[in-house]
N, C-alpha and C positions, 0 to 999 in steps of 0.2 A: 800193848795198846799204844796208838800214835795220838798226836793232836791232831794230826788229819781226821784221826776217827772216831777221838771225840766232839772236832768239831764240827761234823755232820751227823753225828746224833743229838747234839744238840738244834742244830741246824732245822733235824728232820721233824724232833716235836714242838718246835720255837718257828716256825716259817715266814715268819715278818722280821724277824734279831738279826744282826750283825753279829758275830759269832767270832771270834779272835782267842785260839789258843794255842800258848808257848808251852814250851818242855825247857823251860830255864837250866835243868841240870843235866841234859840230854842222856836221861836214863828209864825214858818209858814208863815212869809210876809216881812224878813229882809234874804240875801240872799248872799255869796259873790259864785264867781265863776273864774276856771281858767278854761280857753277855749285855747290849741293847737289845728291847724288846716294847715295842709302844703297849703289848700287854701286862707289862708291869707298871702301867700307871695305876695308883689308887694302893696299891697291893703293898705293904709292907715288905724290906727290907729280906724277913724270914723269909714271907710269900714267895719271892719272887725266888731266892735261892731253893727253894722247895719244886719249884716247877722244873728246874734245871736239873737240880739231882734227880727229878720224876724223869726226868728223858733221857739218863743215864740207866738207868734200869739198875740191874746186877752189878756194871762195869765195878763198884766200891767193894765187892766181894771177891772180884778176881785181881787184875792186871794193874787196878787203878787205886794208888793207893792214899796219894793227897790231892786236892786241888784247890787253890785259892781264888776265889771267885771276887768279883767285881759285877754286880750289875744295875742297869739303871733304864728309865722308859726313856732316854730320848741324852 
């Protein structure tokens, strides 16, 4: 798995977010990410990282093996 191709799955279920993800150790399964999304206003902290891994699907089962998340509404 690429950050290109996680960050158009996220992209694709987040469709208002800025979406910014690196591969810091350029080894395809270590992953950070900054996710804006004015949907995570109101939404705790957990919430919002719950919607993100929602739009990951399976990825956590296969190819993807950490990702440090960052996000916020605005």
């Amino acid at each position: 798995m690429t950050a290109a191709q996680i960050q158009q799955m996220i992209a694709q279920a987040l469709p208002t977010a800025t979406v910014v993800v690196e591969d810091p150790m350029n080894d395809n399964t270590h992953f950070r990410a900054v996710v804006v999304c004015p949907d995570f206003a109101g939404k705790s902290m957990v919430e919002q990282h719950r919607m993100v891994y929602a739009a990951l699907g399976d990825a956590f089962s296969g190819p993807l093996h950490a990702l440090q998340l960052r996000t916020s509404a605005k």
